[in-house]
N, C-alpha and C positions, 0 to 999 in steps of 0.2 A: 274888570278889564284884563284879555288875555296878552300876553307880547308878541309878537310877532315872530319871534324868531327866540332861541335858549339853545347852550349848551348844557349837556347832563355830566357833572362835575364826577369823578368815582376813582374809587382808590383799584389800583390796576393789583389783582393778587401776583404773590411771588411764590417761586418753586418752596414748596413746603408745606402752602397754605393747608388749613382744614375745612371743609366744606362748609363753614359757619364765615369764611373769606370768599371764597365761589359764590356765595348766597346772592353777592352784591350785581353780579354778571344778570340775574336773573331778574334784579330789579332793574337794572338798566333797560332789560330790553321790555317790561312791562311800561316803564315810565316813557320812550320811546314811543310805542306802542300808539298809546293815550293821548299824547302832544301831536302826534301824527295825523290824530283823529278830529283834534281840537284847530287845526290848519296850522300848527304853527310849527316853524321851520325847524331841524333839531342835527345837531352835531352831538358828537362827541369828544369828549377829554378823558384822558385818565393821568392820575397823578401816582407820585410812586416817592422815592428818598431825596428826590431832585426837586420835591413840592413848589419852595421859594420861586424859583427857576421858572417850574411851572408856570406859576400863574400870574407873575411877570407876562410870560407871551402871550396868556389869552390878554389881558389889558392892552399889549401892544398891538395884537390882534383885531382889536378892538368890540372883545367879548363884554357885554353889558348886562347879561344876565346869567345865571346857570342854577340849573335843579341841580341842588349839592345830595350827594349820596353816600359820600365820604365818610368809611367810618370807622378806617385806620390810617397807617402810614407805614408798610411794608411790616405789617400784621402787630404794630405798635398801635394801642387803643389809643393812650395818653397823649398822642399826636395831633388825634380829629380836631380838634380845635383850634388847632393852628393856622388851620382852612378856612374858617369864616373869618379869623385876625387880618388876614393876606386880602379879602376879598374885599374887606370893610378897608385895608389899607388903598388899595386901590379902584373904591368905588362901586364894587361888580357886586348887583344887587342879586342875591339870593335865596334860595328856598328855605324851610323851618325854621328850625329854632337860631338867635342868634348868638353871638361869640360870648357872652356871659351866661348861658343857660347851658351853654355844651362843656364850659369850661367846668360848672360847677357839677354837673350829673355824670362828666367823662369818669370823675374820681367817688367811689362810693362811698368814700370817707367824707368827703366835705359834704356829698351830697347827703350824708345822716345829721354830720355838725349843722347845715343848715335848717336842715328842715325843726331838728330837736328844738333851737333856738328862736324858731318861727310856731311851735307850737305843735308842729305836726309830729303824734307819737311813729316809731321808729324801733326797734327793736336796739337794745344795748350792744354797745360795738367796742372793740378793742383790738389794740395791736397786740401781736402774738407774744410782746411781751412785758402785759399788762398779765399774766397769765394771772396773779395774786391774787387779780378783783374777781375770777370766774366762780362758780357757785358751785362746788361739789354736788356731785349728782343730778348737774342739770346737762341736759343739751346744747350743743351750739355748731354752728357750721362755718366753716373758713373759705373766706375769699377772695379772689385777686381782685384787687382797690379798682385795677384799669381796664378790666377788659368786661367784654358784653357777649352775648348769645348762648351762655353758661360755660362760655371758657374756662377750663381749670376746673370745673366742678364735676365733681361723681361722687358718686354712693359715701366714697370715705370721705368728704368732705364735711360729712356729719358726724360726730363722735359723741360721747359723754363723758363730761369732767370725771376724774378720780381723783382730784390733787394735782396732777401737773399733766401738761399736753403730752397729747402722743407725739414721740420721738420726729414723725415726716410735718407734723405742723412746727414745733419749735422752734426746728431749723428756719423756719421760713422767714423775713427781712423784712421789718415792720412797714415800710417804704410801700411794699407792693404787695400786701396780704391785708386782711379784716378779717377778723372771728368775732360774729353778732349770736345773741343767743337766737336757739333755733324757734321758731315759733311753730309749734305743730299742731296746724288747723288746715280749714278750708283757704285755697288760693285763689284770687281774682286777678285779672289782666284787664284794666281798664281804661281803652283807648279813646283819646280827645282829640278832636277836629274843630279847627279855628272858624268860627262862620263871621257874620256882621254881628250878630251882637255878642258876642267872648267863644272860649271855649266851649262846644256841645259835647256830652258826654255819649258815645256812640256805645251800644248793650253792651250788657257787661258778662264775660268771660270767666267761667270757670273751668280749672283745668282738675278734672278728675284722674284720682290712680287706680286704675284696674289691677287688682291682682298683687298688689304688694302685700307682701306679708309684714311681720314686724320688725324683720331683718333686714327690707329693704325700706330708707327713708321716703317719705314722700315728696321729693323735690323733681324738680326741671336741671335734671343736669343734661352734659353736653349728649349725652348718648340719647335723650329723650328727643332732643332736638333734629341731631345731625346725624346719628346712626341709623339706616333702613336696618330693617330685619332686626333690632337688637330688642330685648326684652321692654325697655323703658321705651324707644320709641314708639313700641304696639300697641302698649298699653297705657300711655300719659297721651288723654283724649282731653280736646278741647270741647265745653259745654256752653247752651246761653241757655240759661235757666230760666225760671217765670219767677221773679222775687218778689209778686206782690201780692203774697201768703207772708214775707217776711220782712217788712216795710219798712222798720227801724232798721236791719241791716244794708237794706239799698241804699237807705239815705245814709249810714253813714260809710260807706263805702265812696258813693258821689260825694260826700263833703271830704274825706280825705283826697280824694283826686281833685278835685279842684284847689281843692288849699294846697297843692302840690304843685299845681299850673302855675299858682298864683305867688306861691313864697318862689321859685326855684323862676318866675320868668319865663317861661314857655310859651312860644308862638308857634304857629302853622299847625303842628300833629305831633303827638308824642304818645309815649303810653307808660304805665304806670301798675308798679304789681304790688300784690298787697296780700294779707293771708291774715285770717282771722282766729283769734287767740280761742280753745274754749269756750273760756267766759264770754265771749260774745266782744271783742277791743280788737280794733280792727290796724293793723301795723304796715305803715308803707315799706317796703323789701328794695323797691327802686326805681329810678322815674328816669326812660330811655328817651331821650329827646333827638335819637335819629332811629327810632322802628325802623326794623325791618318792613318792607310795602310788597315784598313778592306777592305774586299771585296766589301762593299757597300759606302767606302770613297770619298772623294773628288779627294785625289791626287791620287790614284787608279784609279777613273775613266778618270783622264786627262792623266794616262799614258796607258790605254785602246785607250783613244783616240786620241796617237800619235803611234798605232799602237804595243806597248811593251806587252806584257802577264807577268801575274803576275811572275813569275817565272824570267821571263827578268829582273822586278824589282828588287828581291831580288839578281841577281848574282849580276847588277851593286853595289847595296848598301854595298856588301860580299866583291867587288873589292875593294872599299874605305875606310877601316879600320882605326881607330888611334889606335895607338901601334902596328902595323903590321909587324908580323914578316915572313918569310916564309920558315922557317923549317919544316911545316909541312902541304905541299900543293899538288893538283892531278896535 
C-alpha cells in the first residue's frame, strides 16, 4: 500500500557545509522525483537547530507521514536520531530505519560494542587513550565515533603503532574519536532492501584502488568520495564482481550482513561495509542505516543492478514504515 500524500523530511545544509551535506539536496529531489511518479502528493520540510520546533508544526499541521532523509542536525551527525524520537513522539509514521537502530549505528563505537557482543567479528577498537593495548608494528586508523560519508578521514588517518600515537591523533577526545586496527584487504559495500519476506541482499560491491602505491592506504576517505578531480576520487572505482568462482567468501560476506541487519535492528534499507582480512575473516567496518540514495549512490546503483528502478526503491522503502498506519492509503 502506497499513501497518498508524504512529506520528504531533510536536514537543510548551513553555510560551511561540505559537499558530503549538499549530497542530501540531491536526494531530495530524486526521492521527489519517484513519489511524483508513484501519484502520490509530496511536500517538503527541512529541518535545521530549531528541530523540536520543527516537527511540532508538521504534527500541527497535520503531517502523518514523511520520507526522513535526515542525516544531521546543522552538520552534527550525533543529532540524526533525534528525528525519529520526535516523530515516534508524535505519531508521524516514517521512512527506514527506526529510533533504536539509528541511535545505535549514529555512534561507531556502540555500533562495534554491539555487534562484538552479538557475535558479529569487528575489527578491535579503542579510545585514543587506550593507546597501551595498541600492538607495535601494527596498523590502525582513527575515527570520528559520529559522523558518516568518510568525514574526518584521509590518507593520515592510517598510521603504524611505534610505541605511542602520533602527536595529531593523541590529542584527540576519547568522546568523539575511535582507533580500530586497520584491516588491509579487499572492501565490500553490501546493501539490503526490506521486501515481504526480511531483508534481500542487493549484489555486492566492491570498491577497487587503482593506482595506490604503498604510500598511499587503501581506504574511502573523504576525497574519494566528495572531491572531483582529486587523485582518490579517480581512482576508488566501485565493482560488482561475479563471486561464484569464490563461494565461501559470498556466503560469508551475506551472513555477516544479515547478522548485522539482524543484531543492530534494521528496517526499510541500509548498507553495511566490510573488508576482508588476508586470511580470508571477513570484518564489519560499519552498518549505515541512513545510505546515501542519490542517483549517483552506492546503494542506488546495486539496486540498478539487481534489476529494481528507482522508483521500485522508493515504493519498497514507503511499504516499510515505522508508525504505519493505513487510514489513509491508494
Amino acid at each position: 500500500m502506497i499513501p497518498r500524500d508524504i512529506t520528504i523530511l531533510y536536514n537543510a545544509p548551513v553555510p560551511g557545509s561540505g559537499a558530503d551535506d549538499w549530497d542530501v539536496l540531491d536526494q531530495v529531489e530524486a526521492v521527489e522525483k519517484a513519489l511524483v511518479e508513484l501519484k502520490v502528493s509530496v511536500r517538503r520540510a527541512a529541518v535545521g537547530g530549531n528541530f523540536m520546533a520543527e516537527i511540532s508544526r508538521l504534527k500541527r499541521e497535520g503531517v502523518t507521514r514523511v520520507f526522513n532523509l535526515v542525516e544531521a542536525i546543522e552538520n552534527k551527525g550525533e543529532l540524526n536520531y533525534f528525528i525519529p524520537a520526535l516523530l515516534n513522539l508524535h505519531g508521524i509514521a516514517y521512512t527506514g530505519n527506526p529510533l533504536e537502530a539509528l541511535f545505535l549505528t549514529t555512534s561507531k563505537r556502540l555500533t562495534h560494542q554491539w555487534l562484538a557482543q552479538r557475535g558479529v567479528r569487528v575489527p578491535p577498537a579503542f579510545r585514543p587513550s587506550q593507546s597501551g593495548e595498541l600492538v607495535p608494528g601494527r596498523r590502525y586508523i582513527v575515527k570520528p565515533v559520529w559522523e558518516e560519508g568518510s568525514a574526518g578521514i584521509t590518507a593520515g588517518s592510517v598510521f603504524t603503532f611505534e610505541g605511542r600515537l602520533p602527536a595529531t591523533v593523541a590529542a584527540l577526545p576519547d568522546e568523539a574519536w575511535q582507533i580500530e586496527e586497520f584491516i588491509d584487504g579487499r572492501e565490500f559495500n553490501l546493501s539490503l532492501l526490506e521486501g515481504e519476506g526480511g531483508p534481500e541482499l542487493l549484489p555486492f560491491a566492491e570498491i577497487l584502488f587503482r593506482g595506490y602505491g604503498e604510500e598511499r592506504p587503501r581506504i574511502v576517505d573523504y576525497h574519494a568520495k566528495w572531491t572531483p578531480g582529486s587523485f582518490e576520487y579517480e581512482n576508488t572505482l566501485r565493482d560488482f564482481p561475479d563471486l561464484s568462482e569464490e563461494p565461501a567468501l559470498k556466503a560469508a560476506l551475506g551472513e555477516a550482513a544479515l547478522a548485522t541487519w539482524e543484531a543492530l535492528g534494521l528496517r526499510g534499507y541500509a548498507r553495511v561495509d566490510m573488508r576482508v582480512a588476508p586470511a580470508g575473516e571477513v570484518y564489519v567496518l560499519e552498518a549505515n542505516a541512513n545510505p546515501c540514495i542519490s542517483p549517483d549512490s552506492g546503494f542506488t546503483a546495486a539496486a540498478a543492478r539487481a534489476g529494481y528502478p528507482f522508483t521500485a526503491v522508493v515504493q519498497s522503502i514507503l511499504q516499510h514504515m515505522n508508525n504505519q498506519t493505513y487510514g489513509n492509503q491508494i
